[in-house]
Structure formats: C-alpha cells, structure tokens
C-alpha positions in Angstrom: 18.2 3.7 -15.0 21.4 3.2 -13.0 23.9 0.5 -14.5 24.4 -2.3 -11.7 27.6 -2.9 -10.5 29.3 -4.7 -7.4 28.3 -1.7 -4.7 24.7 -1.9 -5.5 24.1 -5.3 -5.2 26.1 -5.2 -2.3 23.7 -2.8 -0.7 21.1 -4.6 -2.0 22.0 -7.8 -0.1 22.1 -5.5 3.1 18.6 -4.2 2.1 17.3 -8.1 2.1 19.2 -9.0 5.5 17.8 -5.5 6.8 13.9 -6.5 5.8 14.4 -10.6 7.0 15.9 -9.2 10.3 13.0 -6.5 11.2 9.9 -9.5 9.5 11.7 -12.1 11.7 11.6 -9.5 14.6 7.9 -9.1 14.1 7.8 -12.9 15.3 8.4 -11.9 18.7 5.9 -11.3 21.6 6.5 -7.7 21.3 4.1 -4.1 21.1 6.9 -2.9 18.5 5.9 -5.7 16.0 3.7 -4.1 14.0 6.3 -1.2 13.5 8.5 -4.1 12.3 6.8 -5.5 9.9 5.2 -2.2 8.6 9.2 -1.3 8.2 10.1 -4.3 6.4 9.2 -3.1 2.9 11.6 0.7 4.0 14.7 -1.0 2.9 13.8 -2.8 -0.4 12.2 0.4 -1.6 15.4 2.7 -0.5 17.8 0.8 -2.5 15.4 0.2 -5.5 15.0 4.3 -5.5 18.4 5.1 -4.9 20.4 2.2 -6.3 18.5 0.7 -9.0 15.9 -2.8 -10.0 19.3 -4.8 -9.7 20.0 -4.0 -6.0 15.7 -4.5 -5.6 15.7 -7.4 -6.9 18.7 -8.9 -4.7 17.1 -7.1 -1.5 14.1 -9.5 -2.4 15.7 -12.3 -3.3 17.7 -12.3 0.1 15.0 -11.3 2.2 12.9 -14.3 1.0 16.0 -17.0 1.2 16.0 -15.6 4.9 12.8 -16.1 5.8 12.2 -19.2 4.2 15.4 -20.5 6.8 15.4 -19.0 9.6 10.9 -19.2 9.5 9.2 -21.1 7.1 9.2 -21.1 2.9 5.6 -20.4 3.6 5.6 -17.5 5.1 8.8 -16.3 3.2 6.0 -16.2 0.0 3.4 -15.1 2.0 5.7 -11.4 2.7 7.1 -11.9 -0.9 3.7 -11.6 -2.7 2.4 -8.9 -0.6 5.3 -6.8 0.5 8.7 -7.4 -0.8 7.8 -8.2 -4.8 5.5 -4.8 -4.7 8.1 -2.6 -3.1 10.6 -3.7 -5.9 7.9 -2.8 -8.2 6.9 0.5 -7.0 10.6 1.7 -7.0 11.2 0.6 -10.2 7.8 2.6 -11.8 9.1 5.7 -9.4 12.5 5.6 -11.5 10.7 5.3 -14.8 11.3 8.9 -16.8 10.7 9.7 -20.2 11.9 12.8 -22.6 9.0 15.1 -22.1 8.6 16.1 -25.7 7.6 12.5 -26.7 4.1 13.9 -24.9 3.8 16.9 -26.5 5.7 18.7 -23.3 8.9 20.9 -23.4 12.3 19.9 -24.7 15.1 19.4 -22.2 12.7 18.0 -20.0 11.6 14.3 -18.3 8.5 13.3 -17.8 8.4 11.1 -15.0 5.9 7.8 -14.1 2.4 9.5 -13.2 1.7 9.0 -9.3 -1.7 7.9 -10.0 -0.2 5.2 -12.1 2.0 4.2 -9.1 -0.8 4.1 -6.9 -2.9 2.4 -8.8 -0.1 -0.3 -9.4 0.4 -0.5 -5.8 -3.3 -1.1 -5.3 -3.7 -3.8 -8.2 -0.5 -5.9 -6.8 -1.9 -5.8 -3.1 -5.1 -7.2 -4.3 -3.8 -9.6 -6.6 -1.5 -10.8 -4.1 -4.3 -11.1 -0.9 -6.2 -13.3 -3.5 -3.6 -15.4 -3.7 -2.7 -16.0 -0.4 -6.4 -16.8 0.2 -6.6 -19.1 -1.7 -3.3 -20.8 -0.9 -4.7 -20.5 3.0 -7.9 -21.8 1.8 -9.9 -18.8 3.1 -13.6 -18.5 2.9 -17.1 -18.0 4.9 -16.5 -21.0 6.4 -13.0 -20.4 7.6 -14.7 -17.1 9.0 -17.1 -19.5 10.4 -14.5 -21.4 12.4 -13.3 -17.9 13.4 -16.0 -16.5 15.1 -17.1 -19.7 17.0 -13.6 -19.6 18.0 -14.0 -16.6 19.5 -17.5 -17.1 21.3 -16.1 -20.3 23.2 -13.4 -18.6 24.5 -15.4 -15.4 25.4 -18.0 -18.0 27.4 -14.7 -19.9 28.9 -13.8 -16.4 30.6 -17.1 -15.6 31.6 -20.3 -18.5 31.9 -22.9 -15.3 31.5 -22.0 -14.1 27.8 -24.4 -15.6 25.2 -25.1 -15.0 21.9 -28.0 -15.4 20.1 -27.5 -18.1 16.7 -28.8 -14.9 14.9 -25.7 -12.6 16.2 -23.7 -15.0 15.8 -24.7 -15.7 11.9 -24.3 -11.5 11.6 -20.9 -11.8 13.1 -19.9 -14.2 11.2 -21.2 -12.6 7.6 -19.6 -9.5 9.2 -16.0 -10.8 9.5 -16.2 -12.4 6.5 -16.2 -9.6 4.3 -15.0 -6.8 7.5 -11.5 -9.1 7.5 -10.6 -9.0 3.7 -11.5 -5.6 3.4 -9.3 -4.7 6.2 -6.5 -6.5 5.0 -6.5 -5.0 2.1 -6.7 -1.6 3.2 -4.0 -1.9 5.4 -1.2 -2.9 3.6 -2.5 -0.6 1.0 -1.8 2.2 3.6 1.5 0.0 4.6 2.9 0.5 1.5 2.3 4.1 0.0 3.9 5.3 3.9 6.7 2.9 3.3 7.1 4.8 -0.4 6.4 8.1 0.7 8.6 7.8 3.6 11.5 6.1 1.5 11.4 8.8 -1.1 12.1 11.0 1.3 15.1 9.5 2.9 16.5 8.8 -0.7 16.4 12.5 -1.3 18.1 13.3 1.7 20.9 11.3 1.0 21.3 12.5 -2.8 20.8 9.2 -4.5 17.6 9.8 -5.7 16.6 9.3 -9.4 12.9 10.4 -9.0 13.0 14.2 -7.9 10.5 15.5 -5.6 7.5 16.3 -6.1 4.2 17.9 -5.3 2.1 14.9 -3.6 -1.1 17.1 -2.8 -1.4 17.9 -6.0 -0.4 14.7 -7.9 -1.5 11.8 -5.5 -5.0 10.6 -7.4 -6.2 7.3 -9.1 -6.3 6.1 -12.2 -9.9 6.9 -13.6 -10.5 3.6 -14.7 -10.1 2.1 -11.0 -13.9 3.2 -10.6 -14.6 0.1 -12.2 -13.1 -1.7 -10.3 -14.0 -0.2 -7.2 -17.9 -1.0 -8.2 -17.3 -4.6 -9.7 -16.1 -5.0 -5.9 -18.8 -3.5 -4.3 -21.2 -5.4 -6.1 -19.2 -8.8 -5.8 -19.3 -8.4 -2.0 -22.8 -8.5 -2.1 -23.2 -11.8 -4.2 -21.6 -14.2 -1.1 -19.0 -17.0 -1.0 -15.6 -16.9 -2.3 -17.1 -13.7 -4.9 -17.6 -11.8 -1.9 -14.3 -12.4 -0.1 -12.5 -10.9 -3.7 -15.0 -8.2 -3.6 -14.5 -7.3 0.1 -10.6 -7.2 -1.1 -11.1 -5.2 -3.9 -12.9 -2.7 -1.6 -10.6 -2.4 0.8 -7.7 -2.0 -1.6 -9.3 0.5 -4.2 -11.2 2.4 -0.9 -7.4 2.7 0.6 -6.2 4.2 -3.3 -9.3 6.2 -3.4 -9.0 7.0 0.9 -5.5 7.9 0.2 -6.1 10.5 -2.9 -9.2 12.2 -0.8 -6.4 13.1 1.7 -4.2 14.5 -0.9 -7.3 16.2 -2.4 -8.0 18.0 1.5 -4.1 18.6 1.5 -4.6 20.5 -1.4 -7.9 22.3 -1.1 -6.5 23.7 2.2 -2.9 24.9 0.8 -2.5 29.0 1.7 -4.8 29.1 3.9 -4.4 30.6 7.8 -6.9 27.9 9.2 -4.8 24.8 7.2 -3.3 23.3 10.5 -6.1 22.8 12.5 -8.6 21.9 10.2 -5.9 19.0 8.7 -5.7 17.8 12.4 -9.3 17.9 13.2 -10.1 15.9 9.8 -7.5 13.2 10.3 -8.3 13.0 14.2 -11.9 12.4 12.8 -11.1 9.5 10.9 -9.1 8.2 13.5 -11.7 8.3 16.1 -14.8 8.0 14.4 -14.2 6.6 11.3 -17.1 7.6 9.2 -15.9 11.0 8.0 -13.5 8.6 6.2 -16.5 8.4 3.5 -15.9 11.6 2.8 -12.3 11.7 1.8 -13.0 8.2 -0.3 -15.8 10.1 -2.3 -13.3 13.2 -2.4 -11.1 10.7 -4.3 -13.7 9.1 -6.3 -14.8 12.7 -7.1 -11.2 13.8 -8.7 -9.1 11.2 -10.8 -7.1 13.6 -13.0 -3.9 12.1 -14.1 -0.8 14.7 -13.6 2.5 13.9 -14.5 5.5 15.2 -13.2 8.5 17.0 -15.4 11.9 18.1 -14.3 14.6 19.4 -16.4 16.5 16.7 -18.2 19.4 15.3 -15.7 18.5 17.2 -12.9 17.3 16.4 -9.3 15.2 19.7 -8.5 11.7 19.7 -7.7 9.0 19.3 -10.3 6.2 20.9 -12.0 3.0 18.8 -13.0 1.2 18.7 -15.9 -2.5 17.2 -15.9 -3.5 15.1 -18.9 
C-alpha cells in the first residue's frame, strides 16, 4: 500500500476534475458521448493503481463535488454509485497482495487479490448500485409502461399507418421491462472491466504500477458461488413486478461476469495455435452481429469458475505466475 502524501492527492484531485470534465462532456449533443462517459471511470482507476486508495478516494470525492455544481447532486450520485465509487474499489482490491507462504505458496513471494474475486466484486457493486438507482428513480413495469406508449405515439405522429396491436404492445412492454435492466447492467459491467483492463495497462507503462501483470486468459473467471446468483436472477425475472426488474439486473450483470470469463476461456483454449487470429475475430464478430453465439461464451464461463491467484516475487514488478485453488 503506498503511503499518501501531498503529490498523490494532488493527482488525485486532477483525476476527479479529469472524470467531471469527460461525464459533463457526455452532456453534450455529441456522437463522442458515449466514449465520454465510458472514459470517465479511466482516471479514477489510474491513480488508485498507480498512486494509491488516498488519491482514489480524492479523485471521487472531486469528481462528485463537480458534478453535483456544474449538473445536478442527482446525477453526481447517480455516476458515484455506479461508476466512480466501484472504480475506487476495484483499484484498491487490484493493489491488495499478500506474503504467499500464508497460503501454503513459496517464500519470497506475493500472492496477489484473485481476478475472479475482482470480477466478481465488480459485478456485485454494479448490481447493487443499478438497484438503487431504481429505486431512487422509481423504476418499474409501469414506468416501462409509460415507456413504450411513449414510443408508439410518437412512431404514429411520424407516420398515421403504423399500428400496433394491444397484444404487441403488452409484449413490448413485458419485453423492455426486463430487456432494459438487463442491458444496463451488462453494460456497465463491460464499462468497467475495459476501463480496468485498459487502466492496468497504462499504469504499467508508466512504471507506477503496484499490481504486476498478469496472465488475463488464464486468470479472468468468476467466483463459483456467483452461479447462485446468476440462477436466483433467472428465476426472479420470471416471477414479475419489481422481483423481476432485480432479477433482469442480476442477469445482465452476472451474464456480463460470466460473458466476460467465456471470452477469456476462448482466449485461452486458442493460445499456440496457427488458426488463433481468425477464429478470435470470427467469434467476437459473431457476437457482435448476431448475438446469439454470445450463449456460448456465457455457458463457457459458467462451465469453468476455477479460482487462480496470481504470485510474483516479493517487491518486484515482473509478470506473474498463477496458482489455481
């Protein structure tokens, strides 16, 4: 753990103004503002990797007190709970090491946070935090209701012809209901592990990294027990009203965990071989365009949940070997 001093927190504060800057960007009529916002967590999670949970905590702190000014407070703890707050955490669980020896590894060796544990963190915050900004929104069927009414009116209002049958519309309506949560959740899932993955990387570039690098393919799975939950959100989606709109969440955040370990699973069932290349870009092309061979990397998750962790020699940066427990 690095020792906080006036340079961190410094850079911390920059981190904050940073993140407010690119989320308050996001506000504007622009094709770049989903890049924005799916930025905003990048500089909260560099300085908590490189400079410690002292410069993390200041980024987040900052961000929010500029948000909350320059937008609303509401919004400011809308991007607090979901972004900001699980960044901090997730560099904070990166930096966590411990001697390996206490685990029955080698001596003069760290054993380092599993990733499966980090990824299952990161999954449990995003759903906790979409459940609480439903309910501070008040979301629910009938909210989805109002929604897809919405949306017929002003598809009618551009063309007199388009009609809808009540029972569409009822199927629509079920359909977003649970579609919407599920996709919110799954996205900032996905959100977040790029912002990590791609923050680890540029904090290892630079040298200030605590967390040395290591094997993703082989290391990115979830935590066993996150089956459960997986299934208690399958069948809560299926029981309607508010239960279903958690379920739906829990779906789309523990699919994303499970989504994102079947990738790392194909990453590392193709390693050595001369066909790797195109067959990684014709499976994630697939998913792109079709979507439903995405099943098949969430069972490939599902399927493997061991729990590796990471050791590197004791105060050294070099890349590490994994150990599966």
């Amino acid at each position: 753990m690095k020792t906080p001093n006036a340079t961190s927190l410094l850079t911390g504060a920059l981190a904050g103004v940073t993140a407010a800057l690119l989320l308050l960007g996001a506000n504007t009529q622009s094709y770049f503002a989903i890049l924005f916002v799916a930025a905003a967590a990048l500089p909260v999670l560099i300085v908590g990797l490189g400079w410690g949970n002292a410069a993390a905590a200041v980024a987040v702190v900052v961000a929010g007190l500029g948000l909350a000014m320059f937008a609303s407070p509401l919004s400011a703890l809308f991007v607090v709970i979901i972004m900001l707050a699980p960044a901090a955490w997730l560099s904070h669980l990166a930096n966590l090491a411990r001697p390996a020896s206490e685990l029955g590894g080698p001596d003069g060796a760290l054993a380092w946070y599993p990733l499966s544990d980090i990824l299952s963190h990161l999954v449990l915050l995003v759903t906790v935090g979409a459940i609480i900004i439903g309910a501070i929104t008040g979301y629910d069927d009938r909210l989805a209701s109002l929604v897809v009414d919405q949306v017929v009116i002003a598809m009618k209002a551009q063309d007199p012809q388009y009609n809808l049958s009540p029972e569409v519309i009822e199927q629509l309506k079920s359909a977003f209901n649970i579609g919407w949560p599920l996709l919110f959740g799954m996205l900032w899932v996905m959100i977040l592990f790029t912002a990590y993955y791609v923050a680890s990387r540029i904090v290892q570039m630079s040298g200030k990294n605590l967390r040395p690098r290591e094997d993703m393919p082989s290391t990115l799975r979830m935590h066993r027990y996150s089956i459960f939950a997986f299934l208690a959100g399958l069948v809560l989606a299926f029981m309607g009203g508010g239960l279903a709109t958690i379920g739906a969440v829990i779906c789309g955040t523990f699919g994303a965990g499970f989504l994102l370990a079947g990738f790392a699973v194909f990453h590392f069932r193709t390693r050595g071989k001369s066909w790797r290349l195109p067959v990684l870009w014709i499976g994630y092309m697939s998913v792109l365009i079709f979507q439903v061979p995405a099943f098949f990397f969430l069972l490939s998750g599902l399927m493997d949940t061991r729990r590796a962790i990471a050791l590197s020699p004791a105060g050294k940066t070099t890349d590490t070997e994994s150990k599966d427990l």
